[in-house]
C-alpha positions as CSV (number, residue, x, y, z in Angstrom):
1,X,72.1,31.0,94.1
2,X,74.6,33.1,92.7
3,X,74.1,37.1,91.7
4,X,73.3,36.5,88.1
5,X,70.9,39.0,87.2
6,X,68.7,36.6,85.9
7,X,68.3,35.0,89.4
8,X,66.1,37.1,91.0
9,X,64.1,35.7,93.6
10,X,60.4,36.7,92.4
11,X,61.9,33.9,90.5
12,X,56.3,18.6,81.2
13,X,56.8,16.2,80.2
14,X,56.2,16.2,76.6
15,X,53.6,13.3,77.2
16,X,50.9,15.6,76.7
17,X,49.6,15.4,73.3
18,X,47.2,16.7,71.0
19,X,44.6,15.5,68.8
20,X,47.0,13.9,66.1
21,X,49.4,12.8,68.9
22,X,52.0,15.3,68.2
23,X,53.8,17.2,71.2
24,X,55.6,19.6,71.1
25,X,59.1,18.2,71.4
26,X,57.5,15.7,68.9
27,X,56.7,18.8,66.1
28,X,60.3,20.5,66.5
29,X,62.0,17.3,65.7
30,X,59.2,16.2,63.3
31,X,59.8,19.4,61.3
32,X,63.5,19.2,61.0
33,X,63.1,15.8,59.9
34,X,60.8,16.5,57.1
35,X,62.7,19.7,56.1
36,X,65.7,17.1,55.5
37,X,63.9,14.8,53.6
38,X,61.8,17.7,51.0
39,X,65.2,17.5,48.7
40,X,65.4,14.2,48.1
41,X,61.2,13.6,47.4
42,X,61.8,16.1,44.9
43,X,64.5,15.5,42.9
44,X,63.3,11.8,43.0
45,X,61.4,10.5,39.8
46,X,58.3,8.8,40.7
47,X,58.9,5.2,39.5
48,X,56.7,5.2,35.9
49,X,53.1,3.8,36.6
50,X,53.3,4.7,40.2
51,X,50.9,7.0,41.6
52,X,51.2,10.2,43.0
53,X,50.9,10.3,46.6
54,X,49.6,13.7,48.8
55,X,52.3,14.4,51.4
56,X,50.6,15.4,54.6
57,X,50.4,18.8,55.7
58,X,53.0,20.4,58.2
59,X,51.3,20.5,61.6
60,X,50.2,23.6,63.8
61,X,53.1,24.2,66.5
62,X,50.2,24.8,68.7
63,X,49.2,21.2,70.6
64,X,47.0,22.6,73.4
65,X,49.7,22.5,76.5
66,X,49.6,24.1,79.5
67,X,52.7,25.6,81.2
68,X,54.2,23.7,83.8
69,X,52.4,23.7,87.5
70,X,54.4,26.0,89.6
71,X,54.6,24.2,93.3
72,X,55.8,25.6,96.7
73,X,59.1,25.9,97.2
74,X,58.9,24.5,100.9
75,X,61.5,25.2,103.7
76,X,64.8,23.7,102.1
77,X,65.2,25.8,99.4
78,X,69.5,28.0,99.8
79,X,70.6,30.8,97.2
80,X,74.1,31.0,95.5
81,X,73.7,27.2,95.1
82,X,77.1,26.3,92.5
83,X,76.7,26.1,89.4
84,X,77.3,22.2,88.2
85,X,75.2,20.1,86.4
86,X,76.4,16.7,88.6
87,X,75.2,16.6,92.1
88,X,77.2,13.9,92.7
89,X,79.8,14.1,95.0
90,X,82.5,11.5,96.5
91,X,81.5,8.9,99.0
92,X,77.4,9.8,98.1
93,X,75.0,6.6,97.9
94,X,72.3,5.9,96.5
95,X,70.9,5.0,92.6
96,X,72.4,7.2,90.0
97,X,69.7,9.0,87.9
98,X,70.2,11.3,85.4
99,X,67.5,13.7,84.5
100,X,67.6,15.4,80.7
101,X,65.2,17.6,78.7
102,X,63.9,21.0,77.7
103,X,62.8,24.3,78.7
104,X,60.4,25.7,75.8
105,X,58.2,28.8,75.6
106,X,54.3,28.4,74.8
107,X,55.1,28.8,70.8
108,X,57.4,25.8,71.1
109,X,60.6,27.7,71.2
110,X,63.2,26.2,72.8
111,X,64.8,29.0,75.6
112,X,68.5,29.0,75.7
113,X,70.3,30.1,78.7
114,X,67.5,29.3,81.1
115,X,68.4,28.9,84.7
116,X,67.6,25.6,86.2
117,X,68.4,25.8,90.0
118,X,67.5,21.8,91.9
119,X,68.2,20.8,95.1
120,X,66.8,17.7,97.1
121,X,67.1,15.2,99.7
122,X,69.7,12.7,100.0
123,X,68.9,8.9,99.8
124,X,68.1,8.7,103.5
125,X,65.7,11.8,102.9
126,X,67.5,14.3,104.2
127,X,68.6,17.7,102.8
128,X,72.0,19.6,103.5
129,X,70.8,23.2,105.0
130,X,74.5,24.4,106.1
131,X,76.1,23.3,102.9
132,X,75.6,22.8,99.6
133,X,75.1,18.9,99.1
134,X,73.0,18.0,96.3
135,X,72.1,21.2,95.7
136,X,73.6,23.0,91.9
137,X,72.4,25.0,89.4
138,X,72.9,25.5,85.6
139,X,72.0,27.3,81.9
140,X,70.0,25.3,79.5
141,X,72.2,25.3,76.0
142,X,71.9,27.1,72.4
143,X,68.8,24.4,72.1
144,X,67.3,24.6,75.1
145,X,68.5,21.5,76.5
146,X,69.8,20.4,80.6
147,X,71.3,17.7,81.9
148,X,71.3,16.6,85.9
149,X,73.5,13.8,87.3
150,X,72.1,13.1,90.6
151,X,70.8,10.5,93.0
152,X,67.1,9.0,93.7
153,X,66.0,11.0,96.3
154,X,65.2,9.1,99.8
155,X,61.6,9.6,101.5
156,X,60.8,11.3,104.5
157,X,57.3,11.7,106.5
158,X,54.3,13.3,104.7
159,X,56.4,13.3,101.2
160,X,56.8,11.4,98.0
161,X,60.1,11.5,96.2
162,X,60.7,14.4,94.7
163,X,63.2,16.7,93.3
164,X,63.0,20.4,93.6
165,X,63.8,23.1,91.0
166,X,63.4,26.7,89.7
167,X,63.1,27.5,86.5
168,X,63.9,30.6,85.2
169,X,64.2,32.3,81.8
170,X,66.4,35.1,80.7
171,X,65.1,38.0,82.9
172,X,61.9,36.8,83.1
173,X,59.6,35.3,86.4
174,X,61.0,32.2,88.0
175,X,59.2,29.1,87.9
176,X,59.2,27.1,91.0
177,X,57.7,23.7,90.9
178,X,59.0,19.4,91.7
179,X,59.3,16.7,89.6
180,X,58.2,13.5,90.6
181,X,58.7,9.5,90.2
182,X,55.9,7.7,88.4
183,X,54.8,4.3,90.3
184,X,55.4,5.2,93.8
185,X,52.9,4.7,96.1
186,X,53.2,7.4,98.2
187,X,51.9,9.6,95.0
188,X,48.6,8.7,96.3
189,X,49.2,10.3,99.6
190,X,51.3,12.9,98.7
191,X,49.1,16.4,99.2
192,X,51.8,18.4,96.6
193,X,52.2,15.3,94.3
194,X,51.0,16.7,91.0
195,X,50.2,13.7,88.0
196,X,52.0,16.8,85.3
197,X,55.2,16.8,87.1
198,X,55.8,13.2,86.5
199,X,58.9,12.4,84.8
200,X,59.4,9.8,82.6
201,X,62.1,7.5,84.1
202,X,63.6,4.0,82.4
203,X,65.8,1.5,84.5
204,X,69.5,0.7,83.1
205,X,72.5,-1.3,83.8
206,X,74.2,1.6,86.1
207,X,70.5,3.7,87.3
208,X,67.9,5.0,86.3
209,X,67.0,7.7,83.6
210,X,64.4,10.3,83.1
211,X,63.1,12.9,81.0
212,X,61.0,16.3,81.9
213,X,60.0,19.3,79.7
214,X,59.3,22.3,81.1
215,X,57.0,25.0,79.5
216,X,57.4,28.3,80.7
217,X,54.8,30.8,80.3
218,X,56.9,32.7,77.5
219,X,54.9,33.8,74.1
């Protein structure tokens, strides 16, 4: 890593959902939606006959999620990594995936300028320790939002796939943890694999694409 202040070394998937099935990435655009739409409901003249309906109730931010599992950062981890948000280098194989989502704080805010820092193992499941090869870091923007261009990451023994990364807000403790594949078998053998750190991936005509929130245990 570089020698941003904010990268100090003491440095989820919005599946999980409440009661009425809202998550938090689910509320925020939920909200925006609805505060859109309140002009037009009323200035609209209810058709004559028509009875009034009762508009539900804006929903508590508050949906009952934990913050996302720290993991171990295991033996591969370099600083001063560059800052990029492709991994993706010339003459590199493997599946192209590109990993997007959000960092938010426990009150559902999303954290701008958050540090994201991955690194993992090539397709062949093996990881660059004198250089820098798939290995980047970068800042969340205005909304709280990251995008990663990389490669499925290969196996090797005792391991599922897996992507490693620290997440770190503005001057605040790191969060180290892995994101994971769903439907591989080696999930059940795995002794880190964690079900939280799932990603949500989709096949498409040029790879594969996933989505991961990350909660950061921020008021």
């Amino acid at each position: 890593m570089s020698d941003d202040p904010q990268k100090d070394d003491s440095r989820k998937d919005d599946s999980r959902k409440d009661g009425r099935g809202l998550s938090r990435k689910d509320f925020i655009v939920g909200a925006g939606l609805g505060a859109l739409a309140v002009p037009a409901v009323l200035g609209a003249a209810a058709p004559s006959g028509a009875r009034q309906r009762t508009l539900t109730p804006t929903p508590s931010c508050d949906d009952g999620d934990d913050p996302t599992p720290p993991q171990t950062e295991g033996p591969y981890f370099k600083r001063n990594s560059p800052q990029r948000a492709s991994l993706l280098e010339p003459g590199m194989t493997g599946t192209r995936l590109t990993v997007t989502g959000l960092v938010y704080s426990m009150s559902c805010r999303p954290v701008a300028r958050a540090l994201l820092d991955f690194w993992q193992a090539d397709t062949y499941g093996r990881y660059d320790n004198t250089g820098y090869r798939l290995r980047g870091h970068q800042y969340t923007d205005a909304a709280g939002r990251f995008t990663l261009t990389t490669i499925v990451p290969g196996l090797y023994p005792g391991r599922t796939r897996h992507i490693h990364v620290k997440v770190q807000a503005p001057y605040q403790p790191v969060l180290t943890t892995q994101l994971y594949f769903p439907n591989e078998p080696r999930n059940q053998t795995d002794p880190i694999f964690h079900p939280d750190l799932v990603m949500n991936v989709q096949n498409g005509p040029t790879g594969r694409s996933a989505t991961f929130d990350f909660i950061l245990r921020l008021p």
